[in-house]
Backbone as CSV, one residue per row, in Angstrom:
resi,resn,N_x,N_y,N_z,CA_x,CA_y,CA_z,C_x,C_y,C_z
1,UNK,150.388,-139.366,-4.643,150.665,-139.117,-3.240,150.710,-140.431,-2.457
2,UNK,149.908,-141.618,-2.939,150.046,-142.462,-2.261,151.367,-143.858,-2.091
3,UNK,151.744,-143.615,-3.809,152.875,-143.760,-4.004,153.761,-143.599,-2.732
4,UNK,154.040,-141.941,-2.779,155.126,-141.856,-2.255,155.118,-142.389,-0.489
5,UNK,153.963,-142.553,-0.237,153.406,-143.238,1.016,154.035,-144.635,1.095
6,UNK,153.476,-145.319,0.269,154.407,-146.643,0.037,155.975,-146.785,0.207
7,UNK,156.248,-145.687,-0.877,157.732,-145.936,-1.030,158.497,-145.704,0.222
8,UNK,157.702,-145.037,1.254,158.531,-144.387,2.445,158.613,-145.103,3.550
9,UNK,157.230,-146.554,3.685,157.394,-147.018,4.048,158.232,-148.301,3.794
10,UNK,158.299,-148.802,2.215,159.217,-149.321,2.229,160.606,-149.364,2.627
11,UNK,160.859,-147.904,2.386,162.492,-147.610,2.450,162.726,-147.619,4.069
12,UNK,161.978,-147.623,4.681,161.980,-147.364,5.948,162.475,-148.624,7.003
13,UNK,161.610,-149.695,6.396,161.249,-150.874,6.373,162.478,-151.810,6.248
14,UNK,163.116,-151.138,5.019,164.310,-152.152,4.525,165.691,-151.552,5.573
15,UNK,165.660,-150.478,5.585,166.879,-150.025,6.621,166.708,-150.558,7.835
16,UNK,165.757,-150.817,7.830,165.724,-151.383,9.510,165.931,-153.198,9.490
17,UNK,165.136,-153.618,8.897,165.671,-154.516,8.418,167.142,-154.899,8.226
18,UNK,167.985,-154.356,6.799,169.103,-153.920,6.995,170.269,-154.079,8.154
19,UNK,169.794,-153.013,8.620,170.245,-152.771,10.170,170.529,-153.834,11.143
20,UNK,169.094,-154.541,11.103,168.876,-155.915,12.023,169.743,-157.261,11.576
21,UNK,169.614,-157.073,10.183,170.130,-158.700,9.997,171.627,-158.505,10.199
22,UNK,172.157,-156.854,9.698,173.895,-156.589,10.244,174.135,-156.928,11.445
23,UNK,173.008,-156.649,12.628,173.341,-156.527,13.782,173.089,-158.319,14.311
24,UNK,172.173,-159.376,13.556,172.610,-160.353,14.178,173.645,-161.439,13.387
25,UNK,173.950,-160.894,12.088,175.295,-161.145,11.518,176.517,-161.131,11.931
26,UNK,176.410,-159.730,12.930,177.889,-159.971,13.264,178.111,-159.691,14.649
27,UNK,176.886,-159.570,15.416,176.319,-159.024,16.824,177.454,-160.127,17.796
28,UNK,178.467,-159.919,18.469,179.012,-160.499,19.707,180.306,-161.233,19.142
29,UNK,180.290,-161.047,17.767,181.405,-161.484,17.003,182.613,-160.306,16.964
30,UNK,182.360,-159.180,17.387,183.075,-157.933,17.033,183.157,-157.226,18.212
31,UNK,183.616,-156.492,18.075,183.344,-155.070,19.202,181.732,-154.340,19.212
32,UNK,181.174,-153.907,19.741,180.206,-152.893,19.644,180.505,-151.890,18.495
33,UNK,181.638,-150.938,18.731,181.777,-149.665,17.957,181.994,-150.214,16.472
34,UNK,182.381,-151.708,16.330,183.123,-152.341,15.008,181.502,-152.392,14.195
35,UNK,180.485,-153.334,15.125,179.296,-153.370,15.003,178.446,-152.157,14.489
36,UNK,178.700,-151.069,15.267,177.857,-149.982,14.943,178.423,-149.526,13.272
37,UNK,179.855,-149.589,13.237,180.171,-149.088,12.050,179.510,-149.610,10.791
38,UNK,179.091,-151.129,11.371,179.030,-152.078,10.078,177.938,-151.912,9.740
39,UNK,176.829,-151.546,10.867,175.744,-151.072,10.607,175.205,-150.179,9.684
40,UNK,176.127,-148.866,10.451,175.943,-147.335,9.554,176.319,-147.796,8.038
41,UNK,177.334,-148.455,8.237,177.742,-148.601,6.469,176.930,-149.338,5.588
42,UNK,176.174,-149.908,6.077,175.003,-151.285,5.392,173.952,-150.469,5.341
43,UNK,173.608,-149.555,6.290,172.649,-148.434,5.878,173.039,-147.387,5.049
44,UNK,173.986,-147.056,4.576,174.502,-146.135,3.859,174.441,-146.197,2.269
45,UNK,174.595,-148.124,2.494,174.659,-148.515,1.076,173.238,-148.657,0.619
46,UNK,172.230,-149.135,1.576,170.927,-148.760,1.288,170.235,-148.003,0.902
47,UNK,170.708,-146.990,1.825,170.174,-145.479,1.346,170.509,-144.899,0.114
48,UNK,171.624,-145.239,-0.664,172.260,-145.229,-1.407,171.199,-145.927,-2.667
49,UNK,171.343,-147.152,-2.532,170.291,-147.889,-3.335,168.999,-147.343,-3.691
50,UNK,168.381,-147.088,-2.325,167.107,-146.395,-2.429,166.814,-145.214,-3.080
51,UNK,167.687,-144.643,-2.979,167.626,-142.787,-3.617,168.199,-143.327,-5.478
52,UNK,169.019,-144.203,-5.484,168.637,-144.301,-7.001,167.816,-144.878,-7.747
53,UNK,167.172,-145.757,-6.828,165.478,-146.698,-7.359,164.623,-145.414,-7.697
54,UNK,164.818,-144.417,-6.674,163.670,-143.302,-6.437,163.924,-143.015,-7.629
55,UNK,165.615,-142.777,-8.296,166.054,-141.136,-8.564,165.857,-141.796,-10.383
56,UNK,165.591,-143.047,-10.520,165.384,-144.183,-11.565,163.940,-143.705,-11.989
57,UNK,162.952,-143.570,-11.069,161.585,-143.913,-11.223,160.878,-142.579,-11.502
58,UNK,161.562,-141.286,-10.786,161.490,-140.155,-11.421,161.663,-139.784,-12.831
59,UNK,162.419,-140.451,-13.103,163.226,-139.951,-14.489,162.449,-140.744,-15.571
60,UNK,161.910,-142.398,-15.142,161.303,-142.505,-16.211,159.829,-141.628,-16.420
61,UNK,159.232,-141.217,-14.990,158.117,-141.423,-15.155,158.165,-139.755,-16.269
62,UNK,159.341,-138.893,-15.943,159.730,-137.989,-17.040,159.648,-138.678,-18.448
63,UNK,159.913,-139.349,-18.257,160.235,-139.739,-20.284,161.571,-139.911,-20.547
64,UNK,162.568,-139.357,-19.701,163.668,-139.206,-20.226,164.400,-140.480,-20.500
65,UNK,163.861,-141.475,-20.378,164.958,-143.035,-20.593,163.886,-144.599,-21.221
């Protein structure tokens, strides 16, 4: 249980993160809406990442790999 405490704050942690370094990467260089997109999509790919670290760590802790 505490695990998953960790992990939630990590994942939490890194999207925002994420988020931030997109937003002063490309912050005043773009449009706003160009910005927001680049955002959502850098979080998307994260989230993305994250759910297969998870979906990785499940499976071994199965046995299956």
């Amino acid at each position: 249980m505490r695990e998953i405490l960790i992990y939630s704050i990590v994942a939490l942690s890194s999207l925002f993160i994420m988020g931030y370094a997109m937003h002063m990467l490309v912050g005043g260089m773009v449009s706003p809406e160009t910005e927001y997109l680049l955002i959502v999509l850098i979080c998307l790919a994260d989230v993305a990442a994250i759910g297969y670290m998870a979906w990785d760590v499940i499976q071994r802790r199965r046995g299956r790999k």
